[in-house]
Residue frames as a rotation matrix with the C-alpha (Angstrom) as fourth column:
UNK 1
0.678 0.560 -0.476 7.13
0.728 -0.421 0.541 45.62
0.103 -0.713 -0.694 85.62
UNK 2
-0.281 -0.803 -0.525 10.43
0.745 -0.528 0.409 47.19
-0.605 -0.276 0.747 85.92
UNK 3
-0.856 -0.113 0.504 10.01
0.465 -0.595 0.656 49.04
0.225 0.796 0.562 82.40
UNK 4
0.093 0.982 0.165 6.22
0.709 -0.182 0.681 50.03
0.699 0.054 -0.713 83.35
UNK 5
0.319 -0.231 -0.919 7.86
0.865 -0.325 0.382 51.74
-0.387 -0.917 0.096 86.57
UNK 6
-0.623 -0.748 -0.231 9.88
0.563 -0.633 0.531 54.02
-0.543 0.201 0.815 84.43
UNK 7
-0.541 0.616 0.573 6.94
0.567 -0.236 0.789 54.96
0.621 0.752 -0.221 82.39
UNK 8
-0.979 -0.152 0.133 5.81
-0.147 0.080 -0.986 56.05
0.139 -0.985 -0.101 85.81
UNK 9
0.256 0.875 -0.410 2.78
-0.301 0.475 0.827 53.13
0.918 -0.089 0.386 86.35
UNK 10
-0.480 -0.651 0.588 2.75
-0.874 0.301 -0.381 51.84
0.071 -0.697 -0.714 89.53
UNK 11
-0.330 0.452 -0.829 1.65
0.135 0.892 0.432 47.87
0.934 0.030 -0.355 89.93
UNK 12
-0.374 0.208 0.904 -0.99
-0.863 -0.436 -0.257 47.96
0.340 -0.876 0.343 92.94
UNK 13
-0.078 0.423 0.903 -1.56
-0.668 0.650 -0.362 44.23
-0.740 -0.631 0.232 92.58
UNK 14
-0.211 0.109 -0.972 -1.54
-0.910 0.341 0.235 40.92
0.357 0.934 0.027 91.05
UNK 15
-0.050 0.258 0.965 -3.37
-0.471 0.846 -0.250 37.42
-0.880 -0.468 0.079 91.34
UNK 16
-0.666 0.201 -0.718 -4.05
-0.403 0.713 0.574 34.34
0.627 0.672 -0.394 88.67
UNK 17
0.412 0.908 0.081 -7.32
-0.907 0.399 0.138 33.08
0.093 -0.130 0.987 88.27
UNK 18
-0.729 -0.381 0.569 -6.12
-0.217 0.916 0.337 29.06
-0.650 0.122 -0.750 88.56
UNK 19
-0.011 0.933 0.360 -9.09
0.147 0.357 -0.922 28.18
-0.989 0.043 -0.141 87.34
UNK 20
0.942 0.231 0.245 -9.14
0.320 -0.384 -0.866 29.86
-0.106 0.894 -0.436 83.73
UNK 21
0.115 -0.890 0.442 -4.95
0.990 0.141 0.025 30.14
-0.084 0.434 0.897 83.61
UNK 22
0.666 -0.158 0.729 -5.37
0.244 -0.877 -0.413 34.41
0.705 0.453 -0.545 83.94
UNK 23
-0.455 -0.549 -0.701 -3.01
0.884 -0.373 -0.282 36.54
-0.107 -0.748 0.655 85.39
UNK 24
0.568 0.785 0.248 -4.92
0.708 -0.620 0.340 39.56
0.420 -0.017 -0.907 86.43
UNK 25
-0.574 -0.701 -0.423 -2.61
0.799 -0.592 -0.102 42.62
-0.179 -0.396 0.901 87.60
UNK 26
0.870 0.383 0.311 -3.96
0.392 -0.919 0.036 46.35
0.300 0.090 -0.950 88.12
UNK 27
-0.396 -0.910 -0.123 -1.99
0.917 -0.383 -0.114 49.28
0.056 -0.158 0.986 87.47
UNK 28
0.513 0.554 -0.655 -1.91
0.740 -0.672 0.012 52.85
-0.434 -0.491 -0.755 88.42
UNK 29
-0.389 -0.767 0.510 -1.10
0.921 -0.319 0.222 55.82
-0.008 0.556 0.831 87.04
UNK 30
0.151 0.314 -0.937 -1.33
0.813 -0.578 -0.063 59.38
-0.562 -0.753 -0.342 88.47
UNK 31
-0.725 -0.679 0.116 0.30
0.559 -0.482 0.675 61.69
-0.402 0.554 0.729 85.46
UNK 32
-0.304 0.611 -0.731 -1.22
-0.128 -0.786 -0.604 64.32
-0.944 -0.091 0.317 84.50
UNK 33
-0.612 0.192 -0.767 -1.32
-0.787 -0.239 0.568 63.63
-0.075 0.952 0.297 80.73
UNK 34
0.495 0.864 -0.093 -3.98
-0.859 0.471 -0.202 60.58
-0.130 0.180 0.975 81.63
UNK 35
-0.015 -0.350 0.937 -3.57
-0.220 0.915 0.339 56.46
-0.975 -0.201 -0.091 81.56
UNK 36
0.912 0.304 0.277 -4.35
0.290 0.002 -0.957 56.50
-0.291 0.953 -0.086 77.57
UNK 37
0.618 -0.785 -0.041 -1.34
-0.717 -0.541 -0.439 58.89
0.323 0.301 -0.898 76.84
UNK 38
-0.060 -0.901 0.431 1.06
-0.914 0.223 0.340 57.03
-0.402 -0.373 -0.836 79.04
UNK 39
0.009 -0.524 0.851 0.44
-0.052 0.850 0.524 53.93
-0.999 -0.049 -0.019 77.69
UNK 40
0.797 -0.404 0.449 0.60
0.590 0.358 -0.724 54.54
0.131 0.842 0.524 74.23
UNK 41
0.769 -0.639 -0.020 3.60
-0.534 -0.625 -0.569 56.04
0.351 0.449 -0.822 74.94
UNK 42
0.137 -0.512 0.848 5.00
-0.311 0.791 0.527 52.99
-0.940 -0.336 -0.051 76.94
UNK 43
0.799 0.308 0.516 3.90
0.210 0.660 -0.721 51.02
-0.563 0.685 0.463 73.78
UNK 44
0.986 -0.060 0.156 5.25
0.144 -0.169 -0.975 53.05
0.085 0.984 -0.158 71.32
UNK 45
0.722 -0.670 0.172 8.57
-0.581 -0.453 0.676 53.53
-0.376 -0.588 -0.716 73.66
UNK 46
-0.032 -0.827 -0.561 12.36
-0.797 0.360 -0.485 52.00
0.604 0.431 -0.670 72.19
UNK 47
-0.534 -0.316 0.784 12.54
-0.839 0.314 -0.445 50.24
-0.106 -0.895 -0.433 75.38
UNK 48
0.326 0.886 0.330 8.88
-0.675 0.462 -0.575 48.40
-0.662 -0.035 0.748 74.78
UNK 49
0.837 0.228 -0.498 9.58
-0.548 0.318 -0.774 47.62
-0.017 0.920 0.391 71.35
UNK 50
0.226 -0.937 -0.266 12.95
-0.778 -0.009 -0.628 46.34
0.586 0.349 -0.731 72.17
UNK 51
-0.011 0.283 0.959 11.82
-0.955 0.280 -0.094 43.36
-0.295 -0.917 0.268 74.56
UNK 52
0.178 -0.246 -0.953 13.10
-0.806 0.519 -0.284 40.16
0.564 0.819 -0.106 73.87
UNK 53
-0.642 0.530 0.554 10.92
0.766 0.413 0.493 38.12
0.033 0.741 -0.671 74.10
UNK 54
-0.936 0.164 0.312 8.48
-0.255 -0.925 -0.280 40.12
0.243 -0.342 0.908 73.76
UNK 55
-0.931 0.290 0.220 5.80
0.205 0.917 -0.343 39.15
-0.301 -0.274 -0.913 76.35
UNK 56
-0.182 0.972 0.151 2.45
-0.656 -0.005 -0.755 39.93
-0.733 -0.236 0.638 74.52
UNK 57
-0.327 0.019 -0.945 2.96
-0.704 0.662 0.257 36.56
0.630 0.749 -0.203 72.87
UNK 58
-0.912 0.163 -0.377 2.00
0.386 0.651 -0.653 35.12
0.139 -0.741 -0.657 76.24
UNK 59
-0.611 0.779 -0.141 -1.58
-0.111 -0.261 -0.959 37.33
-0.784 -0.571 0.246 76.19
UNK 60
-0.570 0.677 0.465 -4.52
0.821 0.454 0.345 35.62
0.023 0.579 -0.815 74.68
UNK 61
0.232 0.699 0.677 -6.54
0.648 -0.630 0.428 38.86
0.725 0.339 -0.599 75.40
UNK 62
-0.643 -0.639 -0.423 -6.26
0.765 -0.507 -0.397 42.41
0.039 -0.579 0.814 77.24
UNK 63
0.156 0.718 0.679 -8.87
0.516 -0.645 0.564 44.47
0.842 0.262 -0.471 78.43
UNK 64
-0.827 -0.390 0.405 -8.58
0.147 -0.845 -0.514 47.80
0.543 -0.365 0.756 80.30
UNK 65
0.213 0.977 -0.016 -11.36
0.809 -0.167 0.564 49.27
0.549 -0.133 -0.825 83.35
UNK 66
-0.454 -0.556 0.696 -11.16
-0.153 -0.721 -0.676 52.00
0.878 -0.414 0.242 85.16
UNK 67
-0.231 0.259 -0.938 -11.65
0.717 0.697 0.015 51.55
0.657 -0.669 -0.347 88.80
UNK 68
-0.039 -0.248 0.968 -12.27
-0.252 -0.935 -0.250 53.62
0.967 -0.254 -0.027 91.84
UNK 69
-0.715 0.094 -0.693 -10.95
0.693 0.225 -0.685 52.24
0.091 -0.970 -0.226 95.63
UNK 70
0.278 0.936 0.218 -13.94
-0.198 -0.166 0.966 52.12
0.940 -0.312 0.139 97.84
UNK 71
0.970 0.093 0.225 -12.23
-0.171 -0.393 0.903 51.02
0.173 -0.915 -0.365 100.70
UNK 72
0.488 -0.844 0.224 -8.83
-0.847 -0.520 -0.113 51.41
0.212 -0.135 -0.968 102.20
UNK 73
-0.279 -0.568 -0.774 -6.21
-0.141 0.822 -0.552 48.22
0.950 -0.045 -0.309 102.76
UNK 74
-0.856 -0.483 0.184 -6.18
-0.220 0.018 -0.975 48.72
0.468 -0.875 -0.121 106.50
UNK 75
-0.462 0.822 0.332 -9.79
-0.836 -0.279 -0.473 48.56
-0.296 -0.496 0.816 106.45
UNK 76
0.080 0.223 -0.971 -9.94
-0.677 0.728 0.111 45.32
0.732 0.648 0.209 104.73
């Protein structure tokens, strides 16, 4: 998370399914050049590539949605 910060994602949340062993996390990202750009440039980043371990040996799979808040925290 730290390194994703610097990349500037921000982490707006994270749970684990128990049930099915996922960890489920959404991230944000406000940059103009788009969430596509920034993360292949995380990816492709010294920093990424220099992670040790490196943890997508812990992800069995990784899929991407875009979202759009419907209603506010406070209103939860």
């Amino acid at each position: 998370m730290p390194l994703r910060r610097r990349f500037g994602f921000v982490v707006l949340g994270a749970w684990v399914v128990e049930e099915a062993d996922e960890l489920v996390w959404i991230l944000g990202y406000d940059g103009s050049d788009g969430l596509a750009s920034a993360d292949r440039r995380y990816y492709v980043s010294y920093e990424r590539r220099a992670l040790d371990p490196d943890p997508a040996q812990w992800f069995v799979s990784s899929e991407g949605a875009r979202l759009r808040q419907v209603l506010e925290p406070d209103v939860l």
